[in-house]
Structure formats: C-alpha cells, structure tokens
N, C-alpha and C positions, 0 to 999 in steps of 0.2 A: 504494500500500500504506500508506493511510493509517488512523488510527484505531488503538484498544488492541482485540487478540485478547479475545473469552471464552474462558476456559483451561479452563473447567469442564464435566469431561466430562460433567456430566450433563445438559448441551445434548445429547449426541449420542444421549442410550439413551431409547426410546421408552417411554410409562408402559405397554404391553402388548405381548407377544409377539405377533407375527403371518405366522412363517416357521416352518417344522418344520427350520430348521437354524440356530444360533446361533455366534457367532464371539465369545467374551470375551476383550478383549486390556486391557493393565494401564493405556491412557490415550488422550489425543486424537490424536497422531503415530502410535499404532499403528491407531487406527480410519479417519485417513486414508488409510495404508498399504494396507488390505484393503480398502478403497474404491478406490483407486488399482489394485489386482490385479482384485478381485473384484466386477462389476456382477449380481448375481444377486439376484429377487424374493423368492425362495426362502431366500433365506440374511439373517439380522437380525445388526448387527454389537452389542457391548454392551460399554462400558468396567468394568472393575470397582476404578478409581481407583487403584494402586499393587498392588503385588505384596502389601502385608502384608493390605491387604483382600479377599484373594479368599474365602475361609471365608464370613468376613457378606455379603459379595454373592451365594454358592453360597447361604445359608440362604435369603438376602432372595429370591432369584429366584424359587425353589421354591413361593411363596407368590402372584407375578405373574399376572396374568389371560393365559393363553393358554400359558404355560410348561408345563402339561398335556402340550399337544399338539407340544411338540418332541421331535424324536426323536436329535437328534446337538447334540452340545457340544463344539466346537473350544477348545482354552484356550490361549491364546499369552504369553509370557512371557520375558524378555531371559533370557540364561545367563548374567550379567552373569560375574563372573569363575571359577564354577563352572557347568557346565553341572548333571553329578549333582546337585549340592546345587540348585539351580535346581528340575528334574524332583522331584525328592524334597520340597521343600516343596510344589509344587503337588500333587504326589498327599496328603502331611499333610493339607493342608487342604480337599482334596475329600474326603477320607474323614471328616475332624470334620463338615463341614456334612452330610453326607450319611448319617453313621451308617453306613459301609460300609467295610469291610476293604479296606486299603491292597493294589492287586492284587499278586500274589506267582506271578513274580519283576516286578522292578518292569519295566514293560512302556518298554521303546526308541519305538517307533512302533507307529502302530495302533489301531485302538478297544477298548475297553473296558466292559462294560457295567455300570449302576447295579441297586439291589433291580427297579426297575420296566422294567428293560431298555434303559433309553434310552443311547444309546451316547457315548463321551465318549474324547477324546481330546488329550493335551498335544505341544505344539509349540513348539519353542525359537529365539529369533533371538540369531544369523544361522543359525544352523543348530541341528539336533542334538545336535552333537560341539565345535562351538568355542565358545571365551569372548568376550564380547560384547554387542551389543542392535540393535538396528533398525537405528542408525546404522553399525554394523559391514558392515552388509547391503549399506546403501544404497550403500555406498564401494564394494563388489563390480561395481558396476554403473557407478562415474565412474572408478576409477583408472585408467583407460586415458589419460585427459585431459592434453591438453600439463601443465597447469599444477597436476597433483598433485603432482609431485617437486616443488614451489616450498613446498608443504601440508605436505608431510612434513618435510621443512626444520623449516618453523618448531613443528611437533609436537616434536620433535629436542631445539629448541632450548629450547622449556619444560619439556621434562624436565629440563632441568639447572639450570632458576632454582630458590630455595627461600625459600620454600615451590614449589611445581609450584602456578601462579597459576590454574589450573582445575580442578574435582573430576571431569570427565568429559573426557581426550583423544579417545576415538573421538567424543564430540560434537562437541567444538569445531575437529578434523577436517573434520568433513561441516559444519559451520556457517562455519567460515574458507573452506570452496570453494563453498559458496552464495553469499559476499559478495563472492566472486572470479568472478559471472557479468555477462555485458552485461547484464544489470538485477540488482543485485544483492539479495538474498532474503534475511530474517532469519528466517521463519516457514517450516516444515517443511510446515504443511500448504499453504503459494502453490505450495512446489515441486513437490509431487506434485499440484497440479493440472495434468491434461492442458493446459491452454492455454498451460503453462509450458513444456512440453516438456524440461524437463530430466533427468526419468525416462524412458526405457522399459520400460512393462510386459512386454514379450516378452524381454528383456533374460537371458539366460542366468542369472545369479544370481539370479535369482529363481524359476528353472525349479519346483524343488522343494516352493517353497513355493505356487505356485502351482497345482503336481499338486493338490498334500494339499488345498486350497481344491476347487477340480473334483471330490476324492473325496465331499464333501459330499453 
C-alpha cells in the first residue's frame, strides 16, 4: 500500500451517463461503499463532492449527455448529527436545482417524482433514524471483534483530552480498528476491497441499505 491516494472524486464520475439508475453519494469512501454493496451494469455511481455541493451538481447533471435517459436518483448522504436537518437540506437543494416544490409532507423513505417524472429518492447513513455517516455503519458490521472494546477504550479516553484531538470520533473509531488489523489499513477504500476481506457484504447491517440498492 504504497504511493499517495487520488482523493479527487472526480476520478470516479464518468463524463456521460450510461445507466437508467444513478446512485449520488457526497464522496470517494461512499462511492466505494456502493461498489462494495452494489455490482450492477444498470446502476452508475456519481460523487457530488460534499454535502454543501449537491444543488450545482443536481443543476450541473441535468445538463450531462445521457442524464435524459435516467429514470431513478438515489441520493445518499451522512445524518451527521441530525438526521431531519440532514433529509431536509437535501430535499432544499433538490428543489432549488430543480425548480420543484419541496414534496409535502417531507417524505421518510421512498420515491418521489420530479416535473419530468423521473423518480428520486434520499437515503441517510447509517441509517434513516440515527446520527452518524458511513463510518457509523461500517462499525455495525466489526463491533463484534475481540479487539473493539480495546477501540472504544481509547475513543473514551479522547473524549476527555482538551481540546478532543480529532474532529471526527466515529472516524477515527473505524480508522484506529483498521490499523489494528494483520495488515494494517489506512485507506477506506483497500478495506472494502473484496480481497481485503475485512467487510462482509451480506453482513446484516447493511441489510437495508442494500434492499433500497436492489429497489433500483
């Protein structure tokens, strides 16, 4: 694992659409993510670089060769510490890009359709209901592991330095028990390569969000 990552998700988004089902998540670890879930010809994954860019990437797409011809829009986005407030700016700014009425009442799960009927749907990690982001998820899936209670410990433990010496515990979480494997990982996307085996795809925490991918 050697060499410097390209961080830049726009390695990942192809310059034209050529799936009639789209997956827009807010960066490179979530586009591994649904590549890790979801191997399907039919479904095109696309980053749209942070949560505050989603608006100008809804505008920018609209505009793409082959965007036409899609007919479903998955949008994924961390609940970070509010899931509502989370849900509620993504529906804001698919209605600004879109020139369309914020749906009423705001819709929990499910599709939605735009003026041209193409149907659109927001999805929140780890879930729906809880506060969090990918990393939240991921942890669903290891904390069974001898050596999580050793991870929570030291989480514990910087809660109580001050300043708290990280901006993100649920990362640095899921990234202190990557560094704690027989080959230890720094990069999110070696771990969710299948050859890493550190993930299972079938893995019950993921059940759900794996449904809603299949609903595609």
């Amino acid at each position: 694992m050697t060499g410097r990552r390209d961080t830049s998700p726009r390695r990942y988004n192809l310059p034209t659409f050529k799936a009639p089902n789209v997956v827009l998540v807010e960066g490179p670890d979530e586009f591994e993510f649904i590549r890790f879930l979801q191997k399907r010809e039919d479904v095109q994954i696309h980053s749209y670089e942070g949560k505050d860019q989603l608006r100008l990437e809804i505008k920018t797409i609209l505009g793409v060769e082959g965007f036409e011809d899609v007919r479903r829009v998955l949008i994924v986005r961390d609940s970070d510490s509010d899931p509502i407030a989370a849900r509620a700016s993504v529906l804001s700014q698919w209605s600004a890009a879109l020139s369309c009425p914020i749906p009423n009442p705001l819709p929990t799960a499910g599709w939605f359709p735009d003026s041209t009927n193409r149907e659109w749907n927001v999805t929140l990690l780890p879930d729906q209901s809880s506060t969090g982001d990918l990393e939240s998820l991921l942890w669903r899936a290891v904390d069974a592991s001898d050596h999580t209670n050793c991870i929570d410990a030291l989480i514990r433990c910087l809660k109580n330095c001050s300043p708290v010496p990280v901006t993100s515990l649920t990362k640095a979480r899921l990234y202190a028990w990557l560094a704690t494997q027989k080959e230890p990982c720094k990069q999110l996307d070696w771990a969710l390569n299948p050859k890493a085996s550190l993930f299972d795809p079938n893995h019950p925490a993921f059940r759900d969000f794996a449904n809603l991918l299949d609903s595609l």
